[in-house]
Every structure is written in structure tokens, then in C-alpha cells.
C-alpha positions as CSV (number, residue, x, y, z in Angstrom):
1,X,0.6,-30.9,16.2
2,X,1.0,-30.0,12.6
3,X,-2.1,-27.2,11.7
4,X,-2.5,-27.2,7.8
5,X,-3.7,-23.6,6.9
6,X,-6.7,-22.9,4.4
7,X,-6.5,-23.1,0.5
8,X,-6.2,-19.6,-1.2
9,X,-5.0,-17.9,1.9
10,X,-1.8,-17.6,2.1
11,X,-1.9,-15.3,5.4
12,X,-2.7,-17.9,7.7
13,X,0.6,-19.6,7.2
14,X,2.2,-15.8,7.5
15,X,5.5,-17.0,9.3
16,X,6.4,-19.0,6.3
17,X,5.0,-16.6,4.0
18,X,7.4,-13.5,5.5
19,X,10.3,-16.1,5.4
20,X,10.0,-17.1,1.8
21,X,9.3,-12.9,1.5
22,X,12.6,-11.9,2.8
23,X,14.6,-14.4,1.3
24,X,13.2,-13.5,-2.3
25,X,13.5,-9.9,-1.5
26,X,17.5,-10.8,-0.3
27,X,17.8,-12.7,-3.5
28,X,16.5,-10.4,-6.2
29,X,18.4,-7.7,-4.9
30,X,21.9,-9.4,-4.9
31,X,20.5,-10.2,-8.7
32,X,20.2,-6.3,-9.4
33,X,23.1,-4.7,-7.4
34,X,25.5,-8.0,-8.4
35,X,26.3,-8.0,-4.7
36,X,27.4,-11.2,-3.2
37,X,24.2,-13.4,-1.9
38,X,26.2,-15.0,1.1
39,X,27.4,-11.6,2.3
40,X,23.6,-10.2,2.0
41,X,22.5,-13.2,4.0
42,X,25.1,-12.7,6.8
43,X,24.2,-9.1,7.1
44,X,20.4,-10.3,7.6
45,X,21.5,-12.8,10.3
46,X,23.4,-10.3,12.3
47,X,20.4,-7.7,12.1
48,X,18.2,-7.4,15.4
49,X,14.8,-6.9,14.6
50,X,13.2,-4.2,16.3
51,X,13.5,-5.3,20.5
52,X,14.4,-8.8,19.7
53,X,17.7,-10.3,19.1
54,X,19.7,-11.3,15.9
55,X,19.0,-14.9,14.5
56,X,22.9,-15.1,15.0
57,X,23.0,-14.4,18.8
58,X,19.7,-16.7,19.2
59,X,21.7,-19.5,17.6
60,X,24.9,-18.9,18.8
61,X,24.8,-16.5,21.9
62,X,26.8,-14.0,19.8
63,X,27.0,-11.7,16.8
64,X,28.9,-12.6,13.4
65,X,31.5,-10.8,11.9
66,X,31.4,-8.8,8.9
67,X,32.6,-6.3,6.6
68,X,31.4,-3.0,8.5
69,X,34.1,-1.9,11.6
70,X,33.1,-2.9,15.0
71,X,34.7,-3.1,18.1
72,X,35.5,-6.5,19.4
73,X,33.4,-6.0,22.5
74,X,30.6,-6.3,20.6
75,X,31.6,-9.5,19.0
76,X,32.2,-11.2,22.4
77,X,29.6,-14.4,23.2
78,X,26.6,-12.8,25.0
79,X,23.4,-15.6,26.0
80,X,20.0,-14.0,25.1
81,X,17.9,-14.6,27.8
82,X,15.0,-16.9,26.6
83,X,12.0,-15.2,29.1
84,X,13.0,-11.8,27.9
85,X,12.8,-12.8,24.1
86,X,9.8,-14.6,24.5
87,X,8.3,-11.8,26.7
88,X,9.1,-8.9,23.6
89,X,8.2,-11.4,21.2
90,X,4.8,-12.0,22.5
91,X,4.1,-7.9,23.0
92,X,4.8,-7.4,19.6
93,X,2.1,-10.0,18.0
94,X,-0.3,-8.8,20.9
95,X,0.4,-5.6,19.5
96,X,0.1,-6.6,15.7
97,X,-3.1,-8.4,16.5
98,X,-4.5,-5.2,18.4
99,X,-3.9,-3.0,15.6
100,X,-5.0,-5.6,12.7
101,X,-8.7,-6.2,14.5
102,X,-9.0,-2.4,14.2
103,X,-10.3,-2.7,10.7
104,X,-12.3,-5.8,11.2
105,X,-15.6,-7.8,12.3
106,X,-16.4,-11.0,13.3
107,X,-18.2,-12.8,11.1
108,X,-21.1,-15.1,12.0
109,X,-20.4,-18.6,12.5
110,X,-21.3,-20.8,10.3
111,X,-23.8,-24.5,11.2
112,X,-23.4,-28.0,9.4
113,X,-26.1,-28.0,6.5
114,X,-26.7,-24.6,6.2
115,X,-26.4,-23.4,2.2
116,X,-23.9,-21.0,1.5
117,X,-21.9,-18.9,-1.3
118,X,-18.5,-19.8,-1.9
119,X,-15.8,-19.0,-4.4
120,X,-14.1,-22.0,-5.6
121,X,-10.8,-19.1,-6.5
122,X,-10.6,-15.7,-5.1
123,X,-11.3,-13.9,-8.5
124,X,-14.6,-16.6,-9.3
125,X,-17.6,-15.5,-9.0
126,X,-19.9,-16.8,-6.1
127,X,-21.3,-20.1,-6.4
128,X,-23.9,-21.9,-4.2
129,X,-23.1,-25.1,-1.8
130,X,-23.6,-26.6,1.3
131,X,-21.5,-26.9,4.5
132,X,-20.6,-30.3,5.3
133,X,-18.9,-30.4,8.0
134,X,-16.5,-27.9,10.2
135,X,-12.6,-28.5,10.3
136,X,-10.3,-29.1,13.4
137,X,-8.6,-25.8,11.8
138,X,-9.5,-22.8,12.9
139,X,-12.4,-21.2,10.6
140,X,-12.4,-23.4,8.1
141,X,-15.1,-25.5,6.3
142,X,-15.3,-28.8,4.0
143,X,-17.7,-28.2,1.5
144,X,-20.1,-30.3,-0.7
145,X,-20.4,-28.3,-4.0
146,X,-20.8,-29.7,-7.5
147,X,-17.1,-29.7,-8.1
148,X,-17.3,-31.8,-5.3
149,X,-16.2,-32.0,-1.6
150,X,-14.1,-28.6,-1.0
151,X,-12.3,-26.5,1.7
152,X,-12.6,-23.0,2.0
153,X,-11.9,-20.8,5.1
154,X,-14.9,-18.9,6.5
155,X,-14.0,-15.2,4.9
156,X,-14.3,-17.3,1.2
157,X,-18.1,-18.1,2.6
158,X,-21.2,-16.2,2.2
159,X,-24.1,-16.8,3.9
160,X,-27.3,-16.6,2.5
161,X,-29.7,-14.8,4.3
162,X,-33.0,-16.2,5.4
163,X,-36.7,-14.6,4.7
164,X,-36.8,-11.4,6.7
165,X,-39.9,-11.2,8.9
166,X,-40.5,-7.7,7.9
167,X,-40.4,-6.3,4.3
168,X,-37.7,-4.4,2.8
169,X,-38.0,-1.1,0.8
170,X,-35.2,-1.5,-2.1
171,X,-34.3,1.5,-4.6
172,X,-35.6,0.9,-8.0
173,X,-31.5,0.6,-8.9
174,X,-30.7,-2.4,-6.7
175,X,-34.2,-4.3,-6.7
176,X,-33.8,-7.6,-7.0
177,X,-36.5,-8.3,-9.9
178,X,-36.1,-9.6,-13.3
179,X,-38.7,-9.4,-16.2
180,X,-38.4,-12.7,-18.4
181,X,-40.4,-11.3,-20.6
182,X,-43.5,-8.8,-21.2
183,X,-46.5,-10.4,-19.4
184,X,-44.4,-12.9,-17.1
185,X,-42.0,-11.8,-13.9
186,X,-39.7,-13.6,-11.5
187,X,-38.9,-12.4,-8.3
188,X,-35.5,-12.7,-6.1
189,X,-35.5,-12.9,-2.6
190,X,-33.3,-9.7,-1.6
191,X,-30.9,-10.0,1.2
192,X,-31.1,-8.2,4.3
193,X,-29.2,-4.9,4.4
194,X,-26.6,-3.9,7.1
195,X,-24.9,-0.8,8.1
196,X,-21.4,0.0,8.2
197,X,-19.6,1.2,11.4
198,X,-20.2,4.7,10.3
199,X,-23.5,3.8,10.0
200,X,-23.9,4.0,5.9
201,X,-26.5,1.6,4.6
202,X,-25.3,-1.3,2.2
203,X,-27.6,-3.5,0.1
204,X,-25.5,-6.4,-2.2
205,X,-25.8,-6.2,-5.7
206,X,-27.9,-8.8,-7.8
207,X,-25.2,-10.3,-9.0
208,X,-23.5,-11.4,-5.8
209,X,-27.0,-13.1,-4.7
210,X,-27.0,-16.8,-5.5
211,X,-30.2,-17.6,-6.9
């Protein structure tokens, strides 16, 4: 089944991504050194990565000549044995993922109809709609927002937080009220604050509240 990957995140797709990375990275140095492109690309195909075989010996069963001495042992057809690829290949993404969620949180899920904060592009600002429904792809959303109907993967969503049932003391330099003029006031409704892991208090700024 073909899974479609979220607008404006590109790291969702990241096989493709570190494809296209390496090939541009292959390319723009053959540009700068003047070295030949088809000689750069077969040194990349007979390269093992790391504990897992060359793309050469998984296509072929055995290693590509080049232009740097070997002995022909080396160059003599060898099959890779599929369990033992697929075993190191699956340690090293448990391994990626293990260190990646080091420096992360979950994020709370998300109900049709609830109103949110989105960004419409990573550098807008944050603008309010409503969840319309939740996609078959993994956290993602379709949103109905005056630009109209819109996906956005859950980190692009902020939730807006409901009326607290106890009040909150704010510091004069992040309350959340605005003088319209001299004798008449509005007042925000301030979202809850949370603590970090290292247990620092964080209130958001007034300007990422959607009023």
C-alpha cells in the first residue's frame, strides 16, 4: 500500500529524502573536483554501509571493479544472506529510533471537532481551525480552515487549551491582557503552563495564543 507522507515535512518520506541527499551530494562534488560522475557513482555502489552490504553485492551477489588495487578474491561472486541483512538492517533503525525519541514527547492526540492552531507554512504564523477529520496516515489531520479544507501533520497543530479549573498567577511580562483603550479592557484566556523535563516552567507568549 502506497502511504503518502504529510505536506511540509519532508522527514517522513526520509528514505527518499537521504536518496535524493546523497545523489546531489555525489553530483555537486563531481561539479567542483571535475571528477568523473559515473566513476563517483560506482565507488558509492561498491561501498558497504556500516554492517550492511554494498548495493552492488545486494544486486549482484558480488563487488564491482574499480580503479583502486584489489585482490581478485575479493571480487569473486559472494550471495548476501537475506536474514542476516534484514536482521542488521532492522538493529540499526531500532537503534536510530532509540536514540531519536531521546529528545522527544508525545504529543496529545488530537479528537474530530476540536479547534486548533495550525500553520498553513512552517515560517506562518499560527492561525485558528478546526479538525475535520483524522487520516489513514499516521498523525496526520484534514483541516477545515478559511483557506479551506487542509492537511497538516500533528507536530504543525496546536491545541488550544481549555478553561483551567483553577486560576493561574501570570508575571506582569507575559499576562495575557490588552488595554483597548483608557477606561475599557479585554481580557485573553491564558493557556495552561507546563514544565520541561528539567522541570523549568514555560508559559507561551501572547502572540502564539489564537484569540
Amino acid at each position: 500500500m502506497h502511504t503518502t507522507s504529510s505536506p511540509y515535512l519532508p522527514r517522513s518520506n526520509g528514505l527518499a529524502e537521504s536518496g535524493v541527499k546523497i545523489a546531489k551530494r555525489i553530483l555537486s562534488k563531481c561539479k567542483e573536483s571535475g571528477m568523473d560522475t559515473y566513476l563517483a557513482l560506482l565507488q558509492y555502489r561498491t561501498t558497504p554501509r556500516g554492517n550492511l552490504a554494498s548495493p552492488s553485492q545486494l544486486l549482484m551477489s558480488r563487488s564491482l571493479r574499480t580503479q583502486l588495487p584489489s585482490v581478485a578474491s575479493n571480487l569473486k561472486p559472494t550471495v548476501v544472506k537475506f536474514n542476516h541483512h534484514y536482521k542488521n538492517k532492522n538493529r540499526n533503525i531500532a537503534n536510530s529510533k532509540k536514540y531519536y525519541d531521546r529528545g522527544t514527547r508525545v504529543l496529545g492526540d488530537i479528537q474530530q471537532g476540536e479547534k486548533v492552531c495550525y500553520k498553513k507554512t512552517p515560517l506562518s504564523n499560527w492561525s485558528p481551525g478546526i479538525v475535520k477529520s483524522k487520516c489513514e496516515e499516521p498523525r496526520s489531520f484534514i483541516l477545515d480552515t478559511p483557506d479551506g479544507f487542509l492537511r497538516r501533520n500533528r507536530q504543525h497543530l496546536m491545541q488550544i487549551p481549555r478553561s483551567p479549573t483553577s486560576p493561574i498567577v501570570v508575571p506582569e511580562s507575559q499576562s495575557c491582557t490588552a488595554s483597548s483603550s483608557a477606561n475599557t479592557s479585554t481580557t485573553h484566556t491564558c493557556p495552561s503552563p507546563f514544565r520541561t523535563k528539567s522541570g523549568r516552567r514555560v508559559v507561551r507568549p501572547r502572540r502564539l495564543i489564537c484569540e
